[in-house]
C-alpha positions in Angstrom: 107.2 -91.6 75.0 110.2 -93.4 73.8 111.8 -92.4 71.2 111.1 -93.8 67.9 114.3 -95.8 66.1 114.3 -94.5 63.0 117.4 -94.7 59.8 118.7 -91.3 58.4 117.0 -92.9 54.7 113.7 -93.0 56.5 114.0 -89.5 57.4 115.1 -88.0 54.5 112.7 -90.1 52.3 109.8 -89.1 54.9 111.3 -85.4 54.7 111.2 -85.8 50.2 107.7 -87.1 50.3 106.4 -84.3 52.3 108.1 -81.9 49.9 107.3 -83.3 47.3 103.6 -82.8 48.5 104.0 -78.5 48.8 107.5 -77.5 47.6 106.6 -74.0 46.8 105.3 -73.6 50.3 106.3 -71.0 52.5 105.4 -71.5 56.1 103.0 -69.4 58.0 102.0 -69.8 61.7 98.4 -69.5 61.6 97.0 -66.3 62.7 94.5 -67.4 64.9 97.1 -68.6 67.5 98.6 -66.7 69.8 101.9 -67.7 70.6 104.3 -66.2 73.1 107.4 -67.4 70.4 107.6 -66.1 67.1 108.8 -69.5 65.3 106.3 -72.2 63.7 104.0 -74.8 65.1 104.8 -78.1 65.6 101.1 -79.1 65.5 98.0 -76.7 64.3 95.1 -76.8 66.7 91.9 -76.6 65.4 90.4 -73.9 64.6 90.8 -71.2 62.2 88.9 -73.4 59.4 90.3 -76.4 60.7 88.6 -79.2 62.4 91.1 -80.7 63.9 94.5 -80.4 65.1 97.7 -81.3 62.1 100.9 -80.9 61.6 102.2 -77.3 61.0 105.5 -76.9 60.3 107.9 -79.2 58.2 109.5 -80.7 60.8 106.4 -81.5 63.0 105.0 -83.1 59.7 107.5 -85.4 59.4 107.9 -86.4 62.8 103.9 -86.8 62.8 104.5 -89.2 59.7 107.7 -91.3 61.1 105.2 -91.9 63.7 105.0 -89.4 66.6 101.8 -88.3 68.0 100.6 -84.8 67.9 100.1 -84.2 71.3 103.5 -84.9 71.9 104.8 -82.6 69.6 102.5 -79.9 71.1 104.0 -80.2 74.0 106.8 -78.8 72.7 105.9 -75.9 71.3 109.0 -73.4 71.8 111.7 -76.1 71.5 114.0 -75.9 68.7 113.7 -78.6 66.1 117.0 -80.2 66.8 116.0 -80.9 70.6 112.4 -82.0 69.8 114.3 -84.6 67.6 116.6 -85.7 70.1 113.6 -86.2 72.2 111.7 -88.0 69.7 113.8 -90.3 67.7 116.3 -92.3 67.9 118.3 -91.2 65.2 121.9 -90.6 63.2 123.2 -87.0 64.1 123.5 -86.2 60.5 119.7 -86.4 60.3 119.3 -85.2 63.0 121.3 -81.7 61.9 119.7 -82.2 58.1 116.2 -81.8 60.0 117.5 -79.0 62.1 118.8 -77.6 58.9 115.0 -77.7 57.2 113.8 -76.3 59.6 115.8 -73.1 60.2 115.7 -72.4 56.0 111.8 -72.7 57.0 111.1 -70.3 59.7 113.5 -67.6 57.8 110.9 -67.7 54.5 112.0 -69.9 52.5 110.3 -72.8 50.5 109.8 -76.6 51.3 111.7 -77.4 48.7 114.7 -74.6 49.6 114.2 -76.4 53.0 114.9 -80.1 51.8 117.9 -78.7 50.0 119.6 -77.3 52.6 118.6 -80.6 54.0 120.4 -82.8 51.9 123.2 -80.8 51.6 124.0 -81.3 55.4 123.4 -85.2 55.0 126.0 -84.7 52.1 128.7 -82.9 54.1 128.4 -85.5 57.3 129.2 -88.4 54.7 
């Protein structure tokens, strides 16, 4: 796949919306899935209630919403976020570290919204 060419205001306004959707969420891998890592999913498989496969974590949400297909993102199951995005997208460096950012505040407990903080405050500093 090549990368998608995406701005830093389409990520952060992609990574807002999906906030803005659960911000009191606290990630979970889903318990049905056996995983040899202990981080999230980039893409829940169906099962476990679900029908079909969807995004899992925040990142692999909004990557799946800026355009990138699940089964690419399950291919990378066990890649850190920053790397799946330098894969993906074709995108600013300070995005690139805001999603990074997100994504670690996620997978050590805290909430979407904690997670699009830490977020923005990265996009901040790199400005």
């Amino acid at each position: 796949m090549d990368p998608i060419t995406v701005t830093t205001d389409e990520v952060m306004t992609t990574l807002r919306a999906v906030v803005a959707e659960r911000p009191e969420y606290v990630y979970r891998k889903p318990s049905d899935v056996d995983n040899t890592w202990d981080a999230c999913l980039y893409v829940h498989p169906a099962g476990g209630g679900r029908e079909e496969e969807a995004p899992g974590c925040v990142v692999g949400t909004v990557l799946h919403r800026l355009g990138v297909p699940l089964a690419e993102l399950a291919m990378r199951e066990g890649t850190a976020a920053y790397s799946v995005v330098h894969e993906l997208l074709d995108v600013p460096d300070e995005a690139q570290a805001a999603l990074q950012y997100a994504q670690t505040q996620q997978d050590g407990g805290s909430t979407w919204s904690r997670a699009l903080q830490a977020a923005e405050e990265r996009v901040v500093a790199e400005i």
